[in-house]
C-alpha positions in Angstrom: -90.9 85.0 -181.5 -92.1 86.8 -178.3 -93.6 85.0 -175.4 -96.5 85.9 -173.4 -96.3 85.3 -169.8 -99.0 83.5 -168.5 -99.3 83.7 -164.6 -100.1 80.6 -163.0 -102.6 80.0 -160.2 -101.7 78.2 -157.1 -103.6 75.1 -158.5 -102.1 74.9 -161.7 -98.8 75.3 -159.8 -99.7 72.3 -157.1 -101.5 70.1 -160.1 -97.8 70.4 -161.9 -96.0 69.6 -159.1 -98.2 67.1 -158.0 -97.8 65.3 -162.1 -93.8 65.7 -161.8 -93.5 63.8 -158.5 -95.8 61.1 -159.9 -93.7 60.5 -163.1 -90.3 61.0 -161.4 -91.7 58.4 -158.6 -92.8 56.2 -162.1 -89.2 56.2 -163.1 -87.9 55.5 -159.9 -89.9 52.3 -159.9 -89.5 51.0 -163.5 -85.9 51.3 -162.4 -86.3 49.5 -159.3 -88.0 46.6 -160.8 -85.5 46.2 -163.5 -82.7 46.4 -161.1 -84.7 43.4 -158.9 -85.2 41.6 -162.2 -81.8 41.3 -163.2 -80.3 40.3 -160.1 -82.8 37.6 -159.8 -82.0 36.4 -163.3 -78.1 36.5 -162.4 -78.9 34.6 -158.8 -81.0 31.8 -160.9 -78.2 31.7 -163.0 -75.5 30.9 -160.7 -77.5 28.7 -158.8 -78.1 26.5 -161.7 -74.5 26.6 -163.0 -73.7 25.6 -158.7 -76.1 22.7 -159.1 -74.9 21.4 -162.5 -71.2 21.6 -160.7 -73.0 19.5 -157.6 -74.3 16.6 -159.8 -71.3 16.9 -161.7 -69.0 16.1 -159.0 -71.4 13.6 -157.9 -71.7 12.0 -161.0 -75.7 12.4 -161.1 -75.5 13.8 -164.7 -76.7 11.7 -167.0 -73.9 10.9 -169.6 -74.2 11.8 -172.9 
């Protein structure tokens, strides 16, 4: 199968560019925003297991 080359203006050079950075910087932010996500879910996690161990020790739990 032979290929054509096809030369490539300056514009359609800097409009390619300019669509690579935007779905790199895309990923970079979907990533971000996971990684935020799941350290806030961890944090919320431990400080509900900490306050459960507080009333616990404090015998604020209601007794089942």
């Amino acid at each position: 199968m032979s290929q054509k080359e096809l030369p490539l203006t300056d514009e359609q050079i800097e409009a390619i560019a300019e669509r690579a950075a935007e779905v790199a910087l895309n990923k970079v932010y979907a990533d971000v925003g996971k990684s935020v996500l799941k350290k806030l879910a961890w944090f919320a996690g431990a400080a509900v297991i900490g306050l459960c161990l507080w009333l616990a020790g404090h015998n604020a739990l209601p007794k089942a």
